[in-house]
N, C-alpha and C positions, 0 to 999 in steps of 0.2 A: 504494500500500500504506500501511494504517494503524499506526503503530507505539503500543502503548500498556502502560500496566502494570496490572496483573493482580494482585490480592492473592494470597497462597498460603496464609491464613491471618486469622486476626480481627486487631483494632490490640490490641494491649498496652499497658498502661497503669497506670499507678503511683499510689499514694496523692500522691506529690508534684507530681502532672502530667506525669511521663516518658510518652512514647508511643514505641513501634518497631513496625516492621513491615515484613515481606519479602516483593518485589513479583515477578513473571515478568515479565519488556521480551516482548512478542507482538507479532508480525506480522501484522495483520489472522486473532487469534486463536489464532496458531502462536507457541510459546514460543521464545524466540532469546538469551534469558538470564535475569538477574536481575540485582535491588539489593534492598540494605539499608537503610532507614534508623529513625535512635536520636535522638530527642531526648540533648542533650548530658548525660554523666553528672556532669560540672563546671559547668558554665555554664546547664544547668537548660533546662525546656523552650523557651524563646523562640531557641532554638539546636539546628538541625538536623545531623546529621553520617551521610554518607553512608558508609555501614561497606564495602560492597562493589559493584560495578557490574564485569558480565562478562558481555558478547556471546561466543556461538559464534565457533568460527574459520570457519566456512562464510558467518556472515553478519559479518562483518567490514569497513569500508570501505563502508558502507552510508549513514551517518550513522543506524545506530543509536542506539549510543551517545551519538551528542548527544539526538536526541528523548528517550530514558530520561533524561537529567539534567535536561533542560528541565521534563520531566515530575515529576521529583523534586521540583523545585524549590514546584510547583505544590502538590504533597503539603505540605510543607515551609510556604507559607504559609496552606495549610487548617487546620494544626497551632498558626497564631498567632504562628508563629519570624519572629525579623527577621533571620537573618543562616545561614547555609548552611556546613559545613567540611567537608574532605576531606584525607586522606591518603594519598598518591602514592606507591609504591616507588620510584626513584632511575631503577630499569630500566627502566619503563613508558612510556615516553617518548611513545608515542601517547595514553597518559592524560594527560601532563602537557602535553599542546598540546591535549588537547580541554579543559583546567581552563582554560590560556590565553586560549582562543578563547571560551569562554562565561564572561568575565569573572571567573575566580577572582583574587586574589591571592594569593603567595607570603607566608604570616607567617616560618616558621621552617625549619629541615632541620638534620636530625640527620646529624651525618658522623662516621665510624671507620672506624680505620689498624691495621695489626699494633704492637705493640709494638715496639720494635727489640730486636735483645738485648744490647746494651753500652749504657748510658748515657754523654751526653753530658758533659762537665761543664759546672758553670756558670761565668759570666766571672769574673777578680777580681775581688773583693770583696762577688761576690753570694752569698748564703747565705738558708738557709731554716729554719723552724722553726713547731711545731706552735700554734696560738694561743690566747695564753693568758687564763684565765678572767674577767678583767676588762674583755677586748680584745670577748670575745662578741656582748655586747649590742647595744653599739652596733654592731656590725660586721651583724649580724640586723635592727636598724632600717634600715642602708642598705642592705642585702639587698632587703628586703622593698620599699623604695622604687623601688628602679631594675628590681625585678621587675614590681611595677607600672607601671611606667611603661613598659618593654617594650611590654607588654599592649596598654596605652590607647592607645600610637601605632598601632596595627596592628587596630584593627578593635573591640578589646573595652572595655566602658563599664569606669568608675573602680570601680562596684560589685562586676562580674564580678570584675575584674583583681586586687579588696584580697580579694574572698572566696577567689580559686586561689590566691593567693602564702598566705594564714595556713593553710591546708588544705595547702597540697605543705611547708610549712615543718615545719607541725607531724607530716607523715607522717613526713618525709624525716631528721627531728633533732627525734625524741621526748625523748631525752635530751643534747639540748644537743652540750656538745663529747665528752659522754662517750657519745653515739650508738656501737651497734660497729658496725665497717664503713664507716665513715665518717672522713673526715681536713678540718680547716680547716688551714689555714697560713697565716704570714705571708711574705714574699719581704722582704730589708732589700738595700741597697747600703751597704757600709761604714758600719753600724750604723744605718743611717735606715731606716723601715720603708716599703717603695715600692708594696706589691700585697700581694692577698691569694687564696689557692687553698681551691674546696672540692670537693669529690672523694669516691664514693664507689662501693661496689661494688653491679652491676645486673646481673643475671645471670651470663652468662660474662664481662662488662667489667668494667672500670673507668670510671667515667663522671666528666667533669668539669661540675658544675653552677653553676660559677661560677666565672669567671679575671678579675680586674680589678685595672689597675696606677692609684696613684693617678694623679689628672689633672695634678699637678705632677711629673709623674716617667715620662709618654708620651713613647713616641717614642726611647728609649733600647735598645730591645731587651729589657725585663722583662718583657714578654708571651710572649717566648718563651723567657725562663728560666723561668714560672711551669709553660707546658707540659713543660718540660723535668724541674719538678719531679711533676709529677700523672705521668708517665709512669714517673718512677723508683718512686713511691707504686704505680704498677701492677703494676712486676714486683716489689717486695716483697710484694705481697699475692697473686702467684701469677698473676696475669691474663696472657694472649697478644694481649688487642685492647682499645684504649680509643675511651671513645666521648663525643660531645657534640652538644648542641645551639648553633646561632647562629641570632640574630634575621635578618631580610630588611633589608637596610640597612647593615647592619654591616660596609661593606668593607672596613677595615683589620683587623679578626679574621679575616675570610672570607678575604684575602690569607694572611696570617698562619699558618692552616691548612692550605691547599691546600700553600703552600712547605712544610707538615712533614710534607704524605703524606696528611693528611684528605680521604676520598672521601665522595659523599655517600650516605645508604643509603633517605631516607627526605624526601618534603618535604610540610610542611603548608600547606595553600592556604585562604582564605575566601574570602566573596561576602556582601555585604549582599545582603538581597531587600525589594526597595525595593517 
């Protein structure tokens, strides 16, 4: 039996080069699912991302599923893309060994925990406070740094990585620290200023988009007072679940996490296509 995909429709296609278009996976002509695929709406066409892939439950266990992504793939470099992305629900666990097995890698996953309902306190002498207007700046330069640099270990060039960090920066904190909805903070231990939290509200969460304690001041436990404070900032602003992303790599957050209840909900996987 031949498995192949089947347009359901013409390609779509953008003044700026975006392409998508939505395929049926057939069985020597017999439809047995579909996919999706978008040129990236960030990272621009040279960047494929597979929106949805779904075999019947009758043909399941077939190696469907791989041929349709093989196939994708294929689509994917007719289109000119040098590099293939996917997004995994947490639960899908036969999706995320078929990303395995046909060479994806793991960039990032997004995980969220209930809120508790008493706050913790935090150790002596650690306190927190909102940050203040001269502190910004520079705190937005190293932002923007180490968000590229994320990026650029994990698959995406220098150019991609500086154009989503000015583009998520400037969506995310239009108006600076006076953004509403949004909270920066400093964390200090007995007045020295050791980390800094930025946090803000995404649907029904609260979301942490940034926790980092300085590098002279690791390894003390201030990574988990900062979550300690993003969590308090949660249920003052009304939320019942907080949420965030961590890189692939990052096992001392990844640890870090898990120990405070952090499940994971969602994981982002890439694949050069070489």
């Amino acid at each position: 039996m031949t498995t192949t995909l089947r347009p359901t429709g013409p390609l779509q296609q953008s003044a700026d080069g975006g392409k998508a278009r939505t395929y049926d996976v057939c069985v020597n002509s017999r439809p047995v699912g579909s996919i999706a695929l978008a040129t990236h709406e960030v990272f621009g066409p040279r960047v494929c991302r597979v929106g949805d892939l779904r075999i019947a439950e009758p043909d399941r266990g077939r190696g469907r599923g791989t041929v349709a992504a093989l196939a994708a793939e294929e689509v994917a470099r007719g289109w000119g893309c040098t590099r293939i992305e996917a997004t995994v629900p947490a639960d899908a666990t036969a999706a995320l060994r078929l990303g395995t097995a046909l060479g994806y890698v793991e960039r990032n996953r997004v995980l969220r925990k209930p809120l508790p309902a008493d706050a913790l306190a935090l150790p002596d002498g650690v306190e927190w406070r909102p940050m203040a207007e001269d502190e910004y700046e520079p705190w937005l330069a190293h932002e923007e740094d180490g968000y590229v640099q994320d990026w650029t270990e994990r698959g995406v060039s220098e150019a991609e990585a500086r154009a989503k960090a000015r583009a998520d920066h400037a969506r995310l904190l239009p108006q600076g620290l006076a953004t509403p909805d949004s909270w920066v903070s400093v964390l200090t231990h007995h007045g020295v200023r050791v980390g800094t939290l930025w946090v803000a509200l995404e649907g029904e969460d609260i979301f942490v988009y940034k926790v980092e304690v300085a590098e002279a001041h690791r390894g003390r436990g201030h990574g988990r007072s900062l979550m300690l404070v993003a969590e308090t900032q949660g249920r003052a602003a009304g939320r019942d679940h907080i949420g965030l992303n961590v890189f692939a790599g990052n096992t001392p957050a990844l640890r870090l996490y898990e120990s405070m209840g952090y499940e994971p909900v969602s994981y982002y996987l890439y694949k050069p296509l070489i």
